[in-house]
N, C-alpha and C positions, 0 to 999 in steps of 0.2 A: 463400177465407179460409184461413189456415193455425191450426194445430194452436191456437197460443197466444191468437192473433185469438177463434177461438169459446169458448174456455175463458171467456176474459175476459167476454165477451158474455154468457153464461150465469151467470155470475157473478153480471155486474148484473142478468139476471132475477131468481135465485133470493131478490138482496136485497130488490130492490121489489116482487116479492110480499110478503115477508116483512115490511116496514117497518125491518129491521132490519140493519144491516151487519156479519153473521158468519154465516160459513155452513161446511159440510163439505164434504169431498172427496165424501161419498155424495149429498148433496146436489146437487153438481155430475154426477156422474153421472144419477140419476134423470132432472134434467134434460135432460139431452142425450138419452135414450133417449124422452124423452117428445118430445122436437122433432124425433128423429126423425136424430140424429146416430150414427152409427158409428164414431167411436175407439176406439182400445186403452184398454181401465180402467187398464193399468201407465203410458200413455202419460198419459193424465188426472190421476190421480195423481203420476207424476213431472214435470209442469207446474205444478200446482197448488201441491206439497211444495217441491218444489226450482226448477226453473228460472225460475216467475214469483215469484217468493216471496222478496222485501228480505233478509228474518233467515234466511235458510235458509245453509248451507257452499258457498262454490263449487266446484261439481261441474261446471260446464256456460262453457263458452267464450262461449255467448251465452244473457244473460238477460233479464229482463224487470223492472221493480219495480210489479209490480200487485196484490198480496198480499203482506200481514205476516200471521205466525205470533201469534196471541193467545194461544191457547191449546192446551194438548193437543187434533190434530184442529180447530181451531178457526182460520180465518183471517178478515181484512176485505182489502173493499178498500181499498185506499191513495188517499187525498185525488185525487190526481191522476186517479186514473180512473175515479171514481165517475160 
């Protein structure tokens, strides 16, 4: 699985725990430390922020639209990938 593949995946963990579709970048960390994944935190966070993420600047040649920006810190996933 690449980088953006498990983000995603964890993603929808953290929401169907939650019942709720928003969650944080810390959120998504903890995650992955608890399943037992070893990515770069700048690498998760700059997936998260920017390259999967609709509303975010583009900064990245190849992106992703799996995350919108709701709020300060605060993103969902997007319909499509729920």
């Amino acid at each position: 699985m690449t980088c953006h593949e498990i983000v995603l995946l964890i993603a929808r963990k953290v929401v169907a725990e939650k019942k709720d579709n928003h969650f944080t970048v810390s959120e998504i960390k903890t995650q992955l430390q608890n399943q037992g994944f070893s990515l770069n935190h700048k690498t998760i966070e700059t997936h998260v922020r920017s390259r999967c993420c609709v509303n975010a600047p583009a900064h990245h040649e190849t992106t992703y639209n799996y995350f919108e920006r709701v709020g300060r810190g605060v993103y969902k996933i997007c319909d499509d990938y729920i």
